[in-house]
matplotlib code that plots the C-alpha trace (Angstrom):
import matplotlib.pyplot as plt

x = [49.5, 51.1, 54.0, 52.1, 50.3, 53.4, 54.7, 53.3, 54.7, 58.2, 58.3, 57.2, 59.9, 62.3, 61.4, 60.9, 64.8, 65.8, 64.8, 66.2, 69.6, 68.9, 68.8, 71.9, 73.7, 73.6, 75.8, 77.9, 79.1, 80.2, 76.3, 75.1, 77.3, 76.0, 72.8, 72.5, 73.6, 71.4, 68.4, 70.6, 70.1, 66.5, 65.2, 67.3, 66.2, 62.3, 62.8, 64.2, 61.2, 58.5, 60.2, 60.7, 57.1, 55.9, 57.4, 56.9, 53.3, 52.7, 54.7, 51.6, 49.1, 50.1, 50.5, 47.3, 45.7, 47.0, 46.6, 42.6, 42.3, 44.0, 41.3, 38.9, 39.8, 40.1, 36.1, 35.4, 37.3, 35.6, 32.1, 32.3, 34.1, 30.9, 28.6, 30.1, 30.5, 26.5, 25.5, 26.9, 26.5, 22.4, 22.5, 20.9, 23.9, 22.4, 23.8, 20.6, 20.5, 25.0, 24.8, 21.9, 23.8, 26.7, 24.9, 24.2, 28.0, 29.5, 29.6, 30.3, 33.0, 34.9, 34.6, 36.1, 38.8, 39.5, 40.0, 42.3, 44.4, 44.7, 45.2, 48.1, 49.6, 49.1, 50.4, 53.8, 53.8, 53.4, 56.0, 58.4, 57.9, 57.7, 59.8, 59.5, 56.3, 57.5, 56.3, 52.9, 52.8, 54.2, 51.2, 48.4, 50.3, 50.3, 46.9, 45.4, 47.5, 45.5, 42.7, 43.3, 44.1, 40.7, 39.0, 40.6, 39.0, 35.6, 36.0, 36.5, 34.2, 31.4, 32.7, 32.4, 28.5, 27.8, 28.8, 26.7, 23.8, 23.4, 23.6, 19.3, 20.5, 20.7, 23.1, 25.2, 25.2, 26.6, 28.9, 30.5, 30.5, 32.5, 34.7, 35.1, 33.9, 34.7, 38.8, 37.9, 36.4, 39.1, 41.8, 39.8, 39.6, 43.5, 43.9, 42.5]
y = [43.1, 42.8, 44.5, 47.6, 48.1, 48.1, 50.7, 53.6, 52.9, 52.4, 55.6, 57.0, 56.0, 56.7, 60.2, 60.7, 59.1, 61.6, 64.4, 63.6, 63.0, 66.4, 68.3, 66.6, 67.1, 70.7, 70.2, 67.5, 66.8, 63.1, 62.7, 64.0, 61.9, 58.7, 60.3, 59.8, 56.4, 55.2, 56.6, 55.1, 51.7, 52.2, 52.6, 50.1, 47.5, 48.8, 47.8, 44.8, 43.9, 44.7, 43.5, 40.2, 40.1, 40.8, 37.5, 35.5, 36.7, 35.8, 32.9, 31.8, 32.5, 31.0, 27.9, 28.3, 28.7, 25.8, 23.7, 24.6, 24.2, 20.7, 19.6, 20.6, 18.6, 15.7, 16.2, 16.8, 13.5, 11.6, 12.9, 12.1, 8.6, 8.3, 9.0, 7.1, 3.7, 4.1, 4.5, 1.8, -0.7, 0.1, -0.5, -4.2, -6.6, -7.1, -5.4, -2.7, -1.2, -1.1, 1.2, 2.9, 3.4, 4.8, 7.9, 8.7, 8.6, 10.9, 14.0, 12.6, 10.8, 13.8, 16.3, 13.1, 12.6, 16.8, 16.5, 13.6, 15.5, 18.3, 16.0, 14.8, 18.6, 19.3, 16.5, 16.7, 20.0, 18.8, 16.0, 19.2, 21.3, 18.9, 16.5, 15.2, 13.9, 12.1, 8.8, 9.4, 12.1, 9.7, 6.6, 9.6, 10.5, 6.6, 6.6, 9.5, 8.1, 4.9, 7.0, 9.2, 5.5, 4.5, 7.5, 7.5, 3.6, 5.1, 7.5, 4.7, 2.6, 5.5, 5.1, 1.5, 1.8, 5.0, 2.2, -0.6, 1.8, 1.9, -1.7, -2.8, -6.1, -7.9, -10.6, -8.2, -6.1, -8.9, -9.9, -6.1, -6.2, -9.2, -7.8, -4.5, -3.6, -6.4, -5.9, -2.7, -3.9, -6.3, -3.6, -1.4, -4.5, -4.8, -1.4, -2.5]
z = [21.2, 24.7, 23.1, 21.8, 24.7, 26.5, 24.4, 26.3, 29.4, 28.3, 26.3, 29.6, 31.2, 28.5, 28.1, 32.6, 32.4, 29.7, 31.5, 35.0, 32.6, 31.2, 34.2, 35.8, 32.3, 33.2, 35.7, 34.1, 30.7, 31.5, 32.6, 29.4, 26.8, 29.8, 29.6, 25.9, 25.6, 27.6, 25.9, 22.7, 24.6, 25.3, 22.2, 20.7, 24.0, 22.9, 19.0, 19.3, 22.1, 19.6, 16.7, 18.6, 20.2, 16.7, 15.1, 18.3, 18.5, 14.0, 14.8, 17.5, 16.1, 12.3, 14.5, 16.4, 13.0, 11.2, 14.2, 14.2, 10.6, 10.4, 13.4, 11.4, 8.4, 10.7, 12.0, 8.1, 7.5, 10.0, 9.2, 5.2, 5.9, 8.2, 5.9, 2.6, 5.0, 6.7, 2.8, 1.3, 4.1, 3.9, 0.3, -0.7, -1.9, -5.2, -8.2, -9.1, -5.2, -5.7, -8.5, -6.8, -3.7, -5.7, -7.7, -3.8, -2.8, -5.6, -3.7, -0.7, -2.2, -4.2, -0.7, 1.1, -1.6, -1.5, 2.4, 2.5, 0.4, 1.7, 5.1, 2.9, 2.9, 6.6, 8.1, 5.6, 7.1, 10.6, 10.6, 9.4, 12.3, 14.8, 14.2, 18.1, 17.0, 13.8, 14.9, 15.0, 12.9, 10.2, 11.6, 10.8, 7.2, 6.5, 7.3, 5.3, 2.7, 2.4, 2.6, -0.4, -2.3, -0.9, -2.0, -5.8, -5.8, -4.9, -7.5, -10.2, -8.9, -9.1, -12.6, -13.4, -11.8, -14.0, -16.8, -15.6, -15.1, -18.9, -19.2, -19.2, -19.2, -15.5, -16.9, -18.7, -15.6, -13.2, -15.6, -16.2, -12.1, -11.6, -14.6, -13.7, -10.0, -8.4, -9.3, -7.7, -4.6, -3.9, -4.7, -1.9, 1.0, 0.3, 2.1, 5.0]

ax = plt.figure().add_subplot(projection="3d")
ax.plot(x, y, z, "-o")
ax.set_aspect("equal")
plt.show()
């Protein structure tokens, strides 16, 4: 933008410089081949300055943009990993209010898994532009990774408890938890 607006101006300038080199051409041939070089020069100087200030400027702003859109996916991240935790540490430790609790955490759970993924993307691309940063760039991408492992456990156990749900049976129920949730559970506190 600062580029286009300085446009005017420098064609100005260019054009008030062409026609002081015009009329002293008149009386010089040496001034008029200098003459037209220089305008040569100028409007090759004036390209490359937009042309330059037009990548510089995409370059910026693509940044800006990716940078904005990676905080948000953070907030997102933060807010859903929130909300999934508050849920199922208000849910009663009994086997009925767990599967309960988990039909409540299916949406949650799938936006949460989506995000961390795409987390996944932007901080590989991070770590490649910046590789000043790659320590902690590669701490955040070790984190969101456990996250995403996290997240693909909550999505089986969401499974296992649409499985138990059909179960009328509270002994059978318990039983099909220790068999097939808890595995689950202790595969999810081994992340941490």
């Amino acid at each position: 933008m600062a580029a286009i607006c300085a446009l005017p101006f420098l064609l100005y300038y260019a054009d008030k410089t062409r026609k002081i080199f015009k009329h002293l051409a008149i009386m010089d041939e040496a001034v008029s081949q200098a003459g037209k070089r220089l305008l040569r020069q100028g409007i090759v100087f004036a390209l490359l300055f937009l042309i330059t200030a037009s990548i510089v400027g995409y370059a910026v702003g693509n940044s800006g943009r990716e940078t904005q859109q990676m905080i948000t996916d953070i907030n997102l991240q933060v807010s859903l990993a929130n909300r999934i935790g508050d849920q199922r540490k208000s849910a009663e430790k009994i086997v009925p209010a767990q599967i309960a609790m988990y039909d409540k955490l299916e949406t949650d759970v799938r936006a949460y898994s989506s995000v961390c993924k795409k987390l996944q993307g932007e901080w590989t691309v991070y770590d490649g532009k910046y590789p000043a940063s790659h320590k902690t760039t590669e701490t955040s991408l070790h984190d969101v990774n456990i996250e995403v492992k996290r997240a693909d456990l909550l999505l089986k156990q969401i499974q296992v408890a649409r499985q138990l749900r059909s179960i009328n049976d509270a002994d059978q129920q318990w039983v099909g938890w220790k068999n097939d949730m808890q595995p689950l559970l202790d595969e999810e506190n081994a992340l941490d």
